[in-house]
PDB file of N, CA, C and O in Angstrom:
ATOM      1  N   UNK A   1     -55.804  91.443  42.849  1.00  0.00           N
ATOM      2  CA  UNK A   1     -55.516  91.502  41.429  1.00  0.00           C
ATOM      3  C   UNK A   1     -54.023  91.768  41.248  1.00  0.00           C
ATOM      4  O   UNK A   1     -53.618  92.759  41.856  1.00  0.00           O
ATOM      5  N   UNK A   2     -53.019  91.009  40.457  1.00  0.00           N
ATOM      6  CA  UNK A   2     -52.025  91.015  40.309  1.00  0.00           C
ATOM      7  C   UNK A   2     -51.758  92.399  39.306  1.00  0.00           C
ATOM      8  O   UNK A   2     -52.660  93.174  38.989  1.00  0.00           O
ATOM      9  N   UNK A   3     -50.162  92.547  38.834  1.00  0.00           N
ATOM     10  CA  UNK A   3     -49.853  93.792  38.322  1.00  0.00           C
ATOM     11  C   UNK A   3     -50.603  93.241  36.671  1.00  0.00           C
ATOM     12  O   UNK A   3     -51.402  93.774  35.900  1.00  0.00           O
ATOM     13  N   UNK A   4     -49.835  91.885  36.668  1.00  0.00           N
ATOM     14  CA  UNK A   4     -49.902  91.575  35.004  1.00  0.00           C
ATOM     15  C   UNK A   4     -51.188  91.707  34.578  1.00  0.00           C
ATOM     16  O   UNK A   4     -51.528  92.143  33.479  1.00  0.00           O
ATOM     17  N   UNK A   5     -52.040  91.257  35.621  1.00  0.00           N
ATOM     18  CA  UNK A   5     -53.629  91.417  35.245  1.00  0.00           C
ATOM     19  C   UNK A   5     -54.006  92.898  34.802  1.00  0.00           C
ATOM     20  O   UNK A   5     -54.626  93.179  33.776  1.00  0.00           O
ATOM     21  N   UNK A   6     -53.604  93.655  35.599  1.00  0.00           N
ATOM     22  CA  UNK A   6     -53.983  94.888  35.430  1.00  0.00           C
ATOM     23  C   UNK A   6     -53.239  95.658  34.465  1.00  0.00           C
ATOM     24  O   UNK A   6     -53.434  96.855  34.251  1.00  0.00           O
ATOM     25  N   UNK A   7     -52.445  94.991  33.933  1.00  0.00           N
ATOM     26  CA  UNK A   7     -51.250  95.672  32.887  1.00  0.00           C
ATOM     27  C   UNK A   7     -52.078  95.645  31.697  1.00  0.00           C
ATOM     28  O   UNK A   7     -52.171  96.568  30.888  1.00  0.00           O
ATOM     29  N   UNK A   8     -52.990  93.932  31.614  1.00  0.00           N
ATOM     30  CA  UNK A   8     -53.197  93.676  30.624  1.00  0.00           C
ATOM     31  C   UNK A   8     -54.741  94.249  30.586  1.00  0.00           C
ATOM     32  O   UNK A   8     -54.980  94.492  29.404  1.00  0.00           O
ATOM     33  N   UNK A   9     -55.765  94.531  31.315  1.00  0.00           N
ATOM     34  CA  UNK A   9     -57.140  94.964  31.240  1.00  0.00           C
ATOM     35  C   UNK A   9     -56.518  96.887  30.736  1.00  0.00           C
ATOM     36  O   UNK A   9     -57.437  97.706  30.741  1.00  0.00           O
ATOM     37  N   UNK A  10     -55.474  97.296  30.459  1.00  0.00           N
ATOM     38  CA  UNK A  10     -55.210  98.438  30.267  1.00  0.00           C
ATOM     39  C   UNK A  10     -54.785  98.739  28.858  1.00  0.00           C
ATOM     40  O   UNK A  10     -54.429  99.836  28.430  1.00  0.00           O
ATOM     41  N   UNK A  11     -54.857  97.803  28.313  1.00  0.00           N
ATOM     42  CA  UNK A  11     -54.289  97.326  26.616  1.00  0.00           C
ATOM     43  C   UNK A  11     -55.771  97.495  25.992  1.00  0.00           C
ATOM     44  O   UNK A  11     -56.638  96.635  26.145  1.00  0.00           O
ATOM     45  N   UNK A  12     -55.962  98.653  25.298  1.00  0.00           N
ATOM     46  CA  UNK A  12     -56.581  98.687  24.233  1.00  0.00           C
ATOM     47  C   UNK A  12     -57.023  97.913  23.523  1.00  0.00           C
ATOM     48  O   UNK A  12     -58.148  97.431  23.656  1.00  0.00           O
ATOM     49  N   UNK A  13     -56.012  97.564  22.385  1.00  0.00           N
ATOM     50  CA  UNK A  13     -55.833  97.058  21.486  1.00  0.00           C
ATOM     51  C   UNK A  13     -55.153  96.176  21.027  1.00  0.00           C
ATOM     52  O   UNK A  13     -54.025  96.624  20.822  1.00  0.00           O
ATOM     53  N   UNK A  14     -55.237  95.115  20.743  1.00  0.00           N
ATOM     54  CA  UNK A  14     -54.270  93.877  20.527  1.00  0.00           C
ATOM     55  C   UNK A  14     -53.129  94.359  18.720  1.00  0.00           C
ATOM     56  O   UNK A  14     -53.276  95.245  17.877  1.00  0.00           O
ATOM     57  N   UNK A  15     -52.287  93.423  18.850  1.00  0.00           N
ATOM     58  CA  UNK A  15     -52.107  93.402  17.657  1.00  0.00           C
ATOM     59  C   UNK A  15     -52.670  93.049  16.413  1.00  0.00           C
ATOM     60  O   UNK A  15     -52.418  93.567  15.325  1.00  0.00           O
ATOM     61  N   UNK A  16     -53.549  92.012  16.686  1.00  0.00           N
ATOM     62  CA  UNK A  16     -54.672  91.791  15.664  1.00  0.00           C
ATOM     63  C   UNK A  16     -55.116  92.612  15.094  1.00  0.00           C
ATOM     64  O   UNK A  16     -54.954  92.758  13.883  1.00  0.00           O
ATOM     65  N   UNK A  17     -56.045  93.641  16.103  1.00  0.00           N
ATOM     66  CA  UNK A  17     -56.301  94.670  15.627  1.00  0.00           C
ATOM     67  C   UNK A  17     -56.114  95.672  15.003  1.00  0.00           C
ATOM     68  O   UNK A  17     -57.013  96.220  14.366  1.00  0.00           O
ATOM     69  N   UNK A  18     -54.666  96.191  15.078  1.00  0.00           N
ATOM     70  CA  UNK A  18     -54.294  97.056  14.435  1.00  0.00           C
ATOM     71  C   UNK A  18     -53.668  96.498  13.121  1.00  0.00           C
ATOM     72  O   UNK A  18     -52.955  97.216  12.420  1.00  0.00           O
ATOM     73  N   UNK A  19     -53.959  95.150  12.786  1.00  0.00           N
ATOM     74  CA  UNK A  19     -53.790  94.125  11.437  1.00  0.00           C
ATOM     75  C   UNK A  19     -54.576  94.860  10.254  1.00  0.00           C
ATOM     76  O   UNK A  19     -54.285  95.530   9.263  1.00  0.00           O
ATOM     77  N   UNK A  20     -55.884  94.312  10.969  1.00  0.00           N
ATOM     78  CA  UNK A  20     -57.073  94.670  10.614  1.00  0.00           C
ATOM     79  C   UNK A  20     -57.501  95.957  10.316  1.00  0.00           C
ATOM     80  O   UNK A  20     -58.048  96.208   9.243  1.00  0.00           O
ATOM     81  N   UNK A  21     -57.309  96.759  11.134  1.00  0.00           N
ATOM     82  CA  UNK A  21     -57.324  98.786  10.615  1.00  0.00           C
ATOM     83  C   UNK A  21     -56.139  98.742   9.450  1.00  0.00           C
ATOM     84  O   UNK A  21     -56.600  98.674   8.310  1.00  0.00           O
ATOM     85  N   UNK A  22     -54.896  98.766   9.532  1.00  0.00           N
ATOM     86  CA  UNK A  22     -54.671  98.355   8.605  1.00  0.00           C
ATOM     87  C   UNK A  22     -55.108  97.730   7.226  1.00  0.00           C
ATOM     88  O   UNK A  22     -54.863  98.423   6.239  1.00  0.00           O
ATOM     89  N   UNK A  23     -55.712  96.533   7.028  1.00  0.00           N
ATOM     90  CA  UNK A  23     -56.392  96.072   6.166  1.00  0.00           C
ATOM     91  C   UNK A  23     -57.991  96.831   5.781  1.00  0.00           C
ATOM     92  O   UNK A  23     -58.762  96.511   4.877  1.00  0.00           O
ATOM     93  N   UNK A  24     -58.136  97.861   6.754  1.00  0.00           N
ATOM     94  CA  UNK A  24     -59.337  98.364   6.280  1.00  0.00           C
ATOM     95  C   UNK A  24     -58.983  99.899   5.716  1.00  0.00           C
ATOM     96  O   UNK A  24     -59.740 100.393   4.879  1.00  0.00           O
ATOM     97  N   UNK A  25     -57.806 100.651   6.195  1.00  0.00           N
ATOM     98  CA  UNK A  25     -57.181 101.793   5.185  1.00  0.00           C
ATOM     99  C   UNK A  25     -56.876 101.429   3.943  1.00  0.00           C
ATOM    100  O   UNK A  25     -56.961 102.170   2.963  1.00  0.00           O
ATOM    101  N   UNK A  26     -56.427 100.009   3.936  1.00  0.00           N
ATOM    102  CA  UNK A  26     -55.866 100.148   2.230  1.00  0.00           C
ATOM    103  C   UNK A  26     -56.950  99.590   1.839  1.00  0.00           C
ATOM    104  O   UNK A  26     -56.635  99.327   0.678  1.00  0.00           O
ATOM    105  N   UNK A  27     -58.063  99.195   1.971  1.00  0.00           N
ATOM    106  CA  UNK A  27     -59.434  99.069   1.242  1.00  0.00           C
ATOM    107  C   UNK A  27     -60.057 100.405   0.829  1.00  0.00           C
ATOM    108  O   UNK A  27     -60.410 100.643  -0.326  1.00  0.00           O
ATOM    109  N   UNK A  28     -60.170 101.287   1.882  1.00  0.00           N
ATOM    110  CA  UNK A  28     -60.644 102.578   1.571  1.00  0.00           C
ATOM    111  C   UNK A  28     -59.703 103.351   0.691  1.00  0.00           C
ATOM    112  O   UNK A  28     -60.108 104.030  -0.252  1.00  0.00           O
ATOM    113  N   UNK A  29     -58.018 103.195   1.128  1.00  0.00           N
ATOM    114  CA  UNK A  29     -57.566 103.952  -0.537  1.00  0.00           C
ATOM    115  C   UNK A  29     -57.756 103.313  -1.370  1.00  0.00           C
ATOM    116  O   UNK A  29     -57.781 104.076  -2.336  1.00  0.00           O
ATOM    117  N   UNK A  30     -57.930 102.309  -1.713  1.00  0.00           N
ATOM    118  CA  UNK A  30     -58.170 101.432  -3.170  1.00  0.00           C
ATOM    119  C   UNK A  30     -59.177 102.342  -3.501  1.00  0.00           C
ATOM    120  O   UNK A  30     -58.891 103.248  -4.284  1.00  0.00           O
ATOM    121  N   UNK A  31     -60.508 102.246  -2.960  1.00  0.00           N
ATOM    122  CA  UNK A  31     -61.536 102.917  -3.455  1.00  0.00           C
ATOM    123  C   UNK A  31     -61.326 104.133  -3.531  1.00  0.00           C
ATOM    124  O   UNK A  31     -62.003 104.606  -4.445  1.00  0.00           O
ATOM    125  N   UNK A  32     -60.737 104.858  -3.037  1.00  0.00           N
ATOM    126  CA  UNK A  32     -60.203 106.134  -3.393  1.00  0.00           C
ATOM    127  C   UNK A  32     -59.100 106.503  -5.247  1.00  0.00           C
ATOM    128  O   UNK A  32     -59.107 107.392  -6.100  1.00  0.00           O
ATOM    129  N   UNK A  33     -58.539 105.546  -5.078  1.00  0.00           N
ATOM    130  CA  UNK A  33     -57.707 105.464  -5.949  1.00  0.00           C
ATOM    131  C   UNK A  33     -58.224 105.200  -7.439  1.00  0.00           C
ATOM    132  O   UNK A  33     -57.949 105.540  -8.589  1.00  0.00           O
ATOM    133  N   UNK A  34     -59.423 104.136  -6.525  1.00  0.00           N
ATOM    134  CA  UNK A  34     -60.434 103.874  -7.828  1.00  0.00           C
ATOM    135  C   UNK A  34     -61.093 105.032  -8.514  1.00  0.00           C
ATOM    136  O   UNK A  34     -61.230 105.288  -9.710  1.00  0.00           O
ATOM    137  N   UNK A  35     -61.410 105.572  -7.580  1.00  0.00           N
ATOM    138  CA  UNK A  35     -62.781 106.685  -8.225  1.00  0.00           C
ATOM    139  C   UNK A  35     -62.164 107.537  -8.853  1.00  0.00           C
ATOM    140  O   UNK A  35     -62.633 107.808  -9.959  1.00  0.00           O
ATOM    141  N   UNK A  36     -60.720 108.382  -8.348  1.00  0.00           N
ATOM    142  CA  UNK A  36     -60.084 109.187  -8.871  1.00  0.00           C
ATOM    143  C   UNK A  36     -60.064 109.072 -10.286  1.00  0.00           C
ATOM    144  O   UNK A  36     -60.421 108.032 -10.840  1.00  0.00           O
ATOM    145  N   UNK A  37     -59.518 110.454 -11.146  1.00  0.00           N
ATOM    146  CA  UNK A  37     -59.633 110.360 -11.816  1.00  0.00           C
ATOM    147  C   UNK A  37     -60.622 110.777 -13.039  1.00  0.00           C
ATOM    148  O   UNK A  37     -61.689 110.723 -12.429  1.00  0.00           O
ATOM    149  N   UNK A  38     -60.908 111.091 -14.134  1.00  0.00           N
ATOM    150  CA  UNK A  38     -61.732 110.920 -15.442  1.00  0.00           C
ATOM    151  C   UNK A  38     -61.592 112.537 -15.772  1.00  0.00           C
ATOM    152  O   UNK A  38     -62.556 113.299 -15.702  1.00  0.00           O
ATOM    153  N   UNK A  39     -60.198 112.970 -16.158  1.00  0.00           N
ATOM    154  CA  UNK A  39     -59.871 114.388 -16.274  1.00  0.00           C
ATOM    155  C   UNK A  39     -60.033 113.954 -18.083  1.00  0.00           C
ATOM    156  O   UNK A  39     -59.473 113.000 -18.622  1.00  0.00           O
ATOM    157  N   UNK A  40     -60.730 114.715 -18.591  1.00  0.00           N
ATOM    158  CA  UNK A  40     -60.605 115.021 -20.305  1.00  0.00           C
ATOM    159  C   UNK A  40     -59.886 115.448 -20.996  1.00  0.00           C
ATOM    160  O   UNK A  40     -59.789 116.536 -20.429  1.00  0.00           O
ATOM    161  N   UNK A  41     -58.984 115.557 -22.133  1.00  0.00           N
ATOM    162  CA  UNK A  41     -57.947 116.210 -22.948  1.00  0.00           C
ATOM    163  C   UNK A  41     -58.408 117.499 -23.232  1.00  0.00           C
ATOM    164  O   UNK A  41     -57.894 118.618 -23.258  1.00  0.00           O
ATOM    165  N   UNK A  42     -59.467 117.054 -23.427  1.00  0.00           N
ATOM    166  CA  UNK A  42     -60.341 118.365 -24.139  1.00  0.00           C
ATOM    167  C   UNK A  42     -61.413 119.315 -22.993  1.00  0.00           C
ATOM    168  O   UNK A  42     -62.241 118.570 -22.468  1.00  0.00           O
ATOM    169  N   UNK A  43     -61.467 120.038 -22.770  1.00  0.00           N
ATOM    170  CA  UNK A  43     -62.104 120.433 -21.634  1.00  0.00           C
ATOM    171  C   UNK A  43     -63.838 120.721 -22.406  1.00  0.00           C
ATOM    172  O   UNK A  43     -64.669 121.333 -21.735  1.00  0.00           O
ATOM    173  N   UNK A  44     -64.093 120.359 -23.407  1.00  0.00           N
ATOM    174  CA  UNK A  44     -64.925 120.501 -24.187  1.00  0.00           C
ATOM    175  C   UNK A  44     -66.086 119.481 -24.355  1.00  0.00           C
ATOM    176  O   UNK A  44     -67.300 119.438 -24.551  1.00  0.00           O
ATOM    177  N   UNK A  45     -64.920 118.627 -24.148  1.00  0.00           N
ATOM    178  CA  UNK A  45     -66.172 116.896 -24.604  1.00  0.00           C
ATOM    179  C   UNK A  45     -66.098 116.441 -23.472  1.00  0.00           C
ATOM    180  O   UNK A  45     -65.126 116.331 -22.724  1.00  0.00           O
ATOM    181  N   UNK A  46     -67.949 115.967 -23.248  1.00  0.00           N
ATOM    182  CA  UNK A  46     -67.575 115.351 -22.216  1.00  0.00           C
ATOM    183  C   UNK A  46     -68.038 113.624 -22.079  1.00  0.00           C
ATOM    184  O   UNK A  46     -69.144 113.173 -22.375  1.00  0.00           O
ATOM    185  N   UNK A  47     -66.897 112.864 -21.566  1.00  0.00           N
ATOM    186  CA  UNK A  47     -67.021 111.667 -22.031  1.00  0.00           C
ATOM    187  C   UNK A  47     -67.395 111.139 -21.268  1.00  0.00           C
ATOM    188  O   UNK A  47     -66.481 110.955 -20.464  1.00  0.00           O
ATOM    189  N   UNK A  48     -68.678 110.513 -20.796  1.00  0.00           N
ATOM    190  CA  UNK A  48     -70.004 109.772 -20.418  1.00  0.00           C
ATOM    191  C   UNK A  48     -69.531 108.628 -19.769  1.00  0.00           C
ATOM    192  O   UNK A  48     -69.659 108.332 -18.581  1.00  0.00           O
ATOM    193  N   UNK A  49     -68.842 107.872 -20.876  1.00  0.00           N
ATOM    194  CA  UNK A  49     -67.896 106.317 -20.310  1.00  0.00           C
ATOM    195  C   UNK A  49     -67.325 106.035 -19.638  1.00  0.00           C
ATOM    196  O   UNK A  49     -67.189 104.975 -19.027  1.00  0.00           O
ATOM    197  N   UNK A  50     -66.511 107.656 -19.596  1.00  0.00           N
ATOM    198  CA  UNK A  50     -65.372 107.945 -18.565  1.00  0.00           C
ATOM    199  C   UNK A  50     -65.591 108.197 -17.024  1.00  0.00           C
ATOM    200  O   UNK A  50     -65.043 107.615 -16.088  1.00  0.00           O
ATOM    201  N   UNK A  51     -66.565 109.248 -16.991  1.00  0.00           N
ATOM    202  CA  UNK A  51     -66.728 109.371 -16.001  1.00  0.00           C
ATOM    203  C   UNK A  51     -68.244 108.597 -15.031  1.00  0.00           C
ATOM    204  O   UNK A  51     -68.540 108.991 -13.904  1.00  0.00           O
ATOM    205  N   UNK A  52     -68.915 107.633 -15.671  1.00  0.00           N
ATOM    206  CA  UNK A  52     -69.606 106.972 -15.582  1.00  0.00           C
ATOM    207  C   UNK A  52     -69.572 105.587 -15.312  1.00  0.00           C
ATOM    208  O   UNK A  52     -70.474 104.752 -15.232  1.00  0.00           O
ATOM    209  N   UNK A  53     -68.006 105.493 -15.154  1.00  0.00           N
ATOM    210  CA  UNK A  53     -67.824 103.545 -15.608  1.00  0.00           C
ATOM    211  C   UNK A  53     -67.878 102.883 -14.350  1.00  0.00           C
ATOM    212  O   UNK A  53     -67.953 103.361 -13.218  1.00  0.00           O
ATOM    213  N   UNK A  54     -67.809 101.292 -14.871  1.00  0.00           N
ATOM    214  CA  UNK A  54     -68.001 100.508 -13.587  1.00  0.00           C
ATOM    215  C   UNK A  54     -67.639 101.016 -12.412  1.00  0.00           C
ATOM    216  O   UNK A  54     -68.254 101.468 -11.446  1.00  0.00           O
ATOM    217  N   UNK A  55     -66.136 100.799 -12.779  1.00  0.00           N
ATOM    218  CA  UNK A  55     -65.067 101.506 -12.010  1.00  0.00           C
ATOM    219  C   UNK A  55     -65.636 102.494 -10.485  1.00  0.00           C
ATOM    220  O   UNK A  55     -65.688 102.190  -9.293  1.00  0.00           O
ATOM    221  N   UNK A  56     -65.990 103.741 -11.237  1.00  0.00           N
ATOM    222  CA  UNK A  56     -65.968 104.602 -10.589  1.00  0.00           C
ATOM    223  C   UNK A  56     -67.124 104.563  -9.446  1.00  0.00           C
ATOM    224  O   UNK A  56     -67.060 104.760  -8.232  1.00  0.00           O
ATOM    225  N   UNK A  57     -68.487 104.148 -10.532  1.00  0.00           N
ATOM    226  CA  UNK A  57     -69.689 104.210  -9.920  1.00  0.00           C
ATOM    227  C   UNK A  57     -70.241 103.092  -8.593  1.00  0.00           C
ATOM    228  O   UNK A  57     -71.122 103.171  -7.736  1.00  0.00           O
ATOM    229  N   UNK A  58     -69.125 101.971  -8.989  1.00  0.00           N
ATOM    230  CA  UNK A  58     -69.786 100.629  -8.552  1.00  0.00           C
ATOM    231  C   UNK A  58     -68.727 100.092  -7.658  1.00  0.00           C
ATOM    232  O   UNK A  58     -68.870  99.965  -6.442  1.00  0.00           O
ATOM    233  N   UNK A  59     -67.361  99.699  -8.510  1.00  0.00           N
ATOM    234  CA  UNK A  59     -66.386  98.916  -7.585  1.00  0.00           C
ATOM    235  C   UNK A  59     -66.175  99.472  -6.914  1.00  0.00           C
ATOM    236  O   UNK A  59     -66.404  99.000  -5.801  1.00  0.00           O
ATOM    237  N   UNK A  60     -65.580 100.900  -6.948  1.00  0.00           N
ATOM    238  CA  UNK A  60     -64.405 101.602  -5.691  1.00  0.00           C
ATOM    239  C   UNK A  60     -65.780 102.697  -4.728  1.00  0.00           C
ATOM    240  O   UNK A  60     -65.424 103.691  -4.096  1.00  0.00           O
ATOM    241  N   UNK A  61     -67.121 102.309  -4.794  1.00  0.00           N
ATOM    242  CA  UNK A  61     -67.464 102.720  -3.492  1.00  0.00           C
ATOM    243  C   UNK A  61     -68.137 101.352  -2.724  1.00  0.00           C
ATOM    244  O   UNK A  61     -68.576 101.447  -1.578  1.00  0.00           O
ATOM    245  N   UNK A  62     -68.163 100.277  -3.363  1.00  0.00           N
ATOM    246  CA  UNK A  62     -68.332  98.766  -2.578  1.00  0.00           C
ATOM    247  C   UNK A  62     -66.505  98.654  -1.823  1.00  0.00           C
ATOM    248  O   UNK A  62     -66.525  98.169  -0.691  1.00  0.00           O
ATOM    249  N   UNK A  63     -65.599  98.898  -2.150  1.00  0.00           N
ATOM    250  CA  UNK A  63     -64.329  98.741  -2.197  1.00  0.00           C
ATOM    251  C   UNK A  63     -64.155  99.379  -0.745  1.00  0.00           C
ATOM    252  O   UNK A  63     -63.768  98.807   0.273  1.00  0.00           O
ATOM    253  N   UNK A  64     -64.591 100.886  -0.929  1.00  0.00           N
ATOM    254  CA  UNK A  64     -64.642 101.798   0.605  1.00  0.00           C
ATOM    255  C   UNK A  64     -65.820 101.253   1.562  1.00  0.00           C
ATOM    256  O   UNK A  64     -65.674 101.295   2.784  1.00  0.00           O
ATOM    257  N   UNK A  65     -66.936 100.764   0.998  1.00  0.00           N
ATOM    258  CA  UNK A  65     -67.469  99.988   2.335  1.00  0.00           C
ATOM    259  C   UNK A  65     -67.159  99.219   3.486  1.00  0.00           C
ATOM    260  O   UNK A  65     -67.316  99.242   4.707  1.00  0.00           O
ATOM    261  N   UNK A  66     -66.406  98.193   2.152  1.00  0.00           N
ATOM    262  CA  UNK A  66     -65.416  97.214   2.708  1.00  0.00           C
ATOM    263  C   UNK A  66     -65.214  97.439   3.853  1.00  0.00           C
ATOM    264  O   UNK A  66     -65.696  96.999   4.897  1.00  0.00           O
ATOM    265  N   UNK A  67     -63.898  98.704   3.440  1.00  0.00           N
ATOM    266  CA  UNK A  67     -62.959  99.129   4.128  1.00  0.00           C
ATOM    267  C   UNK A  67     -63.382  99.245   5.392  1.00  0.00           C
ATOM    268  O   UNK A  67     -62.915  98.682   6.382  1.00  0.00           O
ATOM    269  N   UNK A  68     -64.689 100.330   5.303  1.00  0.00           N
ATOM    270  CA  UNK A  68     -65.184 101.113   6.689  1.00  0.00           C
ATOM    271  C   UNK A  68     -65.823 100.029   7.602  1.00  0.00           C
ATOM    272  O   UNK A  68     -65.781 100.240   8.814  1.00  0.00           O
ATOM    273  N   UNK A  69     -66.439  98.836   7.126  1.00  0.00           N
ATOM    274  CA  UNK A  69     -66.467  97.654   7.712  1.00  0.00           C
ATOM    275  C   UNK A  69     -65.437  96.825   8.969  1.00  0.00           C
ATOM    276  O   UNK A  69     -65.435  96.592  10.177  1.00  0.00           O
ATOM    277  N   UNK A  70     -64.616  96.594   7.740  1.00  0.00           N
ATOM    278  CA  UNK A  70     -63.238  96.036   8.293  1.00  0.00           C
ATOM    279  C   UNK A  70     -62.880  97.183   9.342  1.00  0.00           C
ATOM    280  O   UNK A  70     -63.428  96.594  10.274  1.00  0.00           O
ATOM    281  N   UNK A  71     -62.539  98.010   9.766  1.00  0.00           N
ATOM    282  CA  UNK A  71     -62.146  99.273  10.547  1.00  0.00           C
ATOM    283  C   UNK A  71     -63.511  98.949  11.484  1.00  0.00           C
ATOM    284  O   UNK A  71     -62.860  98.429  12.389  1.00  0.00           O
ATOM    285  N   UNK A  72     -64.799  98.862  11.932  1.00  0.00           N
ATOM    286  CA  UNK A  72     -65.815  98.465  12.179  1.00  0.00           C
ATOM    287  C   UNK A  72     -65.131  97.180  13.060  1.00  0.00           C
ATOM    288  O   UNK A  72     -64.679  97.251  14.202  1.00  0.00           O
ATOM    289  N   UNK A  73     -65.163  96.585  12.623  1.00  0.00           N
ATOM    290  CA  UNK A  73     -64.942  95.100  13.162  1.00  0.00           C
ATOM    291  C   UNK A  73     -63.547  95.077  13.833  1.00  0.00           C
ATOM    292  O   UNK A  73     -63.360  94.521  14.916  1.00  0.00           O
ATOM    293  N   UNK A  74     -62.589  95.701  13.141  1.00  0.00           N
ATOM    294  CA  UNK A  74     -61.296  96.164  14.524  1.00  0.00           C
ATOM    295  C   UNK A  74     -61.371  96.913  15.313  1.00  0.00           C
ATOM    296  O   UNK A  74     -60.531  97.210  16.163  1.00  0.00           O
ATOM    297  N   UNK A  75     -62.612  97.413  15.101  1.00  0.00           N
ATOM    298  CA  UNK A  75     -62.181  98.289  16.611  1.00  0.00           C
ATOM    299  C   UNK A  75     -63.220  97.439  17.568  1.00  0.00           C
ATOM    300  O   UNK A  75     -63.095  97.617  18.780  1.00  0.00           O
ATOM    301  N   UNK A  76     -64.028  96.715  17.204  1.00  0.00           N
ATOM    302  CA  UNK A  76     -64.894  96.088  18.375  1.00  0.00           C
ATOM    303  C   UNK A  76     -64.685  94.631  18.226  1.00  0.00           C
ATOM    304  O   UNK A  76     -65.614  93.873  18.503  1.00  0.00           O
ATOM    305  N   UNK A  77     -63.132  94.004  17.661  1.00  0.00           N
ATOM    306  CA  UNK A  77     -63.009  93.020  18.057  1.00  0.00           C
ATOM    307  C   UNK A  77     -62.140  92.470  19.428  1.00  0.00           C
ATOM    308  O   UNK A  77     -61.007  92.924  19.595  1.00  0.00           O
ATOM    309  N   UNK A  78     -62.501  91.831  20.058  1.00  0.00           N
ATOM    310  CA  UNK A  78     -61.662  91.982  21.851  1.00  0.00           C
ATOM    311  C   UNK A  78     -60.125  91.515  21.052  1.00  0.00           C
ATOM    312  O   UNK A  78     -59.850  90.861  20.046  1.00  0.00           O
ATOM    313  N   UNK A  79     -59.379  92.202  22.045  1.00  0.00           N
ATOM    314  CA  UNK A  79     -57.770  92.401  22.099  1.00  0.00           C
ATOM    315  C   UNK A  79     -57.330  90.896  22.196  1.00  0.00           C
ATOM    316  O   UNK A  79     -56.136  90.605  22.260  1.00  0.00           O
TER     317      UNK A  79
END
């Protein structure tokens, strides 16, 4: 077995991969970024719409699935 061979069975991770983790952190802050949020003026009323909306409930935890997916699939895609 040559050096290069063995240089290269010692590589983790390709660059691809760390594309991809990449592309799966900023999915998970999106959804983070999404959910944040639904502070009231009034500490009194509490607004239903606000803290109930698409947004919060629906997009930005499909958004972090994504993410944890994508992160999923880079780490067990070959180098």
């Amino acid at each position: 077995m040559s050096q290069k061979e063995t240089k290269k069975s010692l590589v983790l991770f390709g660059k691809s991969n760390y594309k991809w983790m990449l592309v799966g952190v900023v999915f998970i802050a999106a959804g983070m970024l999404l959910m944040a949020g639904g502070k009231s003026a009034d500490p009194n009323v509490f607004n239903v719409n606000e803290v109930y909306s698409f947004r919060r409930i629906t997009l930005a935890p499909i958004m972090m699935i994504i993410g944890f997916l994508i992160e999923i699939y880079a780490l067990f895609k070959k180098a």
